[in-house]
C-alpha positions as CSV (number, residue, x, y, z in Angstrom):
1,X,-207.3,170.5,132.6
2,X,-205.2,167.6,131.6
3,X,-202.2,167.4,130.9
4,X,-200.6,165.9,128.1
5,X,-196.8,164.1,129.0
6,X,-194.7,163.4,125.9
7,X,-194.8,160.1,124.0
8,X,-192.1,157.5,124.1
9,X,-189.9,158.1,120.7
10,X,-191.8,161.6,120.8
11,X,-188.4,164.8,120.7
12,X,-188.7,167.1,123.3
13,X,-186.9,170.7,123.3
14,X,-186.2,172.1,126.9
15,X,-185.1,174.8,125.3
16,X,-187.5,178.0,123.5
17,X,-187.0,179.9,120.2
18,X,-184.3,181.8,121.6
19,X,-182.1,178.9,122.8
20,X,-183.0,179.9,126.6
21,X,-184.4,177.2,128.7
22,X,-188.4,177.6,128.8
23,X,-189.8,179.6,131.8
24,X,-192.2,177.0,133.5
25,X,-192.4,174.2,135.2
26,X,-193.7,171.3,133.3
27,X,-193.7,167.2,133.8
28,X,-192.6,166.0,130.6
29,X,-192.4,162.5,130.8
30,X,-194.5,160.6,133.4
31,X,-194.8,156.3,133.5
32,X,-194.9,154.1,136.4
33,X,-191.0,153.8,136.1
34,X,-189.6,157.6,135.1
35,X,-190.9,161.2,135.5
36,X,-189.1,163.8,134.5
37,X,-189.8,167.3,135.1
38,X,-188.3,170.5,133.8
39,X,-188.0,172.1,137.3
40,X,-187.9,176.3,136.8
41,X,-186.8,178.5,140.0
42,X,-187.2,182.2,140.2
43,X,-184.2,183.5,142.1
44,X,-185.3,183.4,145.8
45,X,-187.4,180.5,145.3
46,X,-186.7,177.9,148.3
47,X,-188.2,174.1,148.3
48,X,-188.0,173.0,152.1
49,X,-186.7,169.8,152.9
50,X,-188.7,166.8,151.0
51,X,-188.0,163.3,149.6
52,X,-189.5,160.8,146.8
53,X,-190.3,157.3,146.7
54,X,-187.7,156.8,144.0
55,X,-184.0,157.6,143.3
56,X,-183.2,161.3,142.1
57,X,-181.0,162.7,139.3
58,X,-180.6,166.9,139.3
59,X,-179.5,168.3,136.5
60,X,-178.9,172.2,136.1
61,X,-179.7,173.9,133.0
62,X,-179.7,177.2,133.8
63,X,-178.7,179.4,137.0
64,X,-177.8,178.7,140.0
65,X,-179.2,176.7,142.8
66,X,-177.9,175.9,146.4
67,X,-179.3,171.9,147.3
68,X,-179.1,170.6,150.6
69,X,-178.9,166.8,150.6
70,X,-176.9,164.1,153.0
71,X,-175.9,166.9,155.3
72,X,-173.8,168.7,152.8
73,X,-174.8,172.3,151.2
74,X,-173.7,172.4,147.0
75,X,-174.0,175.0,144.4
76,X,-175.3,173.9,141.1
77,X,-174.6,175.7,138.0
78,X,-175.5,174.9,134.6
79,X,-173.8,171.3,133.3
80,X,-174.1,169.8,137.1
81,X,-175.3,167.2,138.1
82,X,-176.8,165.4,141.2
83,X,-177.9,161.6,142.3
84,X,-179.8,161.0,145.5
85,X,-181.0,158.1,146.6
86,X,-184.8,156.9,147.1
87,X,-186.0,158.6,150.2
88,X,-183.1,161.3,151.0
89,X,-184.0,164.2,152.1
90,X,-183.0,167.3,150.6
91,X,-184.1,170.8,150.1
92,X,-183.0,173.6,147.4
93,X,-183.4,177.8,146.9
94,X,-182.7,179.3,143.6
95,X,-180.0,181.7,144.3
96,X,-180.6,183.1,140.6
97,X,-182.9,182.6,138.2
98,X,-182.5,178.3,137.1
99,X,-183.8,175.5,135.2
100,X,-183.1,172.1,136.1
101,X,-183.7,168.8,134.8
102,X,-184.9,166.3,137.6
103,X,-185.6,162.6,136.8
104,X,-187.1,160.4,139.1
105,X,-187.0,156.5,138.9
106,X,-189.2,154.5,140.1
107,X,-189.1,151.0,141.1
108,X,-192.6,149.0,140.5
């Protein structure tokens, strides 16, 4: 199956019918430069530690989210938000149910 990433100029809602932030995961932009994904944690939900070729901004939507980065522990809750930079490490669990908005740049 392929799947489709949003057009530039193209709107896209992160939110469904109800105002609540959708309930999967889903890349919604992807170019050589940007990718961002809306990023949806059950509660319980741990990512072990990781990094990406590219710098990092976190964003929480919904929840909330304990993220390990740069040897410092932080609870995100909806209107935070987080930089990292390309290649740092860093590892999350969803300590309630969250959405997050994570954009990745890219250098080419």
């Amino acid at each position: 199956m392929t799947i489709s990433h949003a057009d530039a100029g193209t709107v896209i809602n992160l939110f469904d019918q109800k105002g609540q932030t959708a309930n999967r995961t889903t890349i919604l932009v992807k170019t050589p430069r940007v990718e961002l994904i809306r990023l949806v944690l059950p509660a319980g939900k741990r990512i072990p530690p990781h990094a990406v070729s590219g710098e990092v901004v976190v964003q929480c939507l919904s929840g909330k989210v304990d993220f390990e980065a740069r040897e410092k522990r932080q609870t995100l809750e909806p209107g935070d938000l987080l930089h990292l930079q390309r290649g740092d490490s860093h590892a999350l669990e969803a300590v309630e149910d969250t959405t997050m908005l994570v954009t990745i740049l890219r250098a080419v």
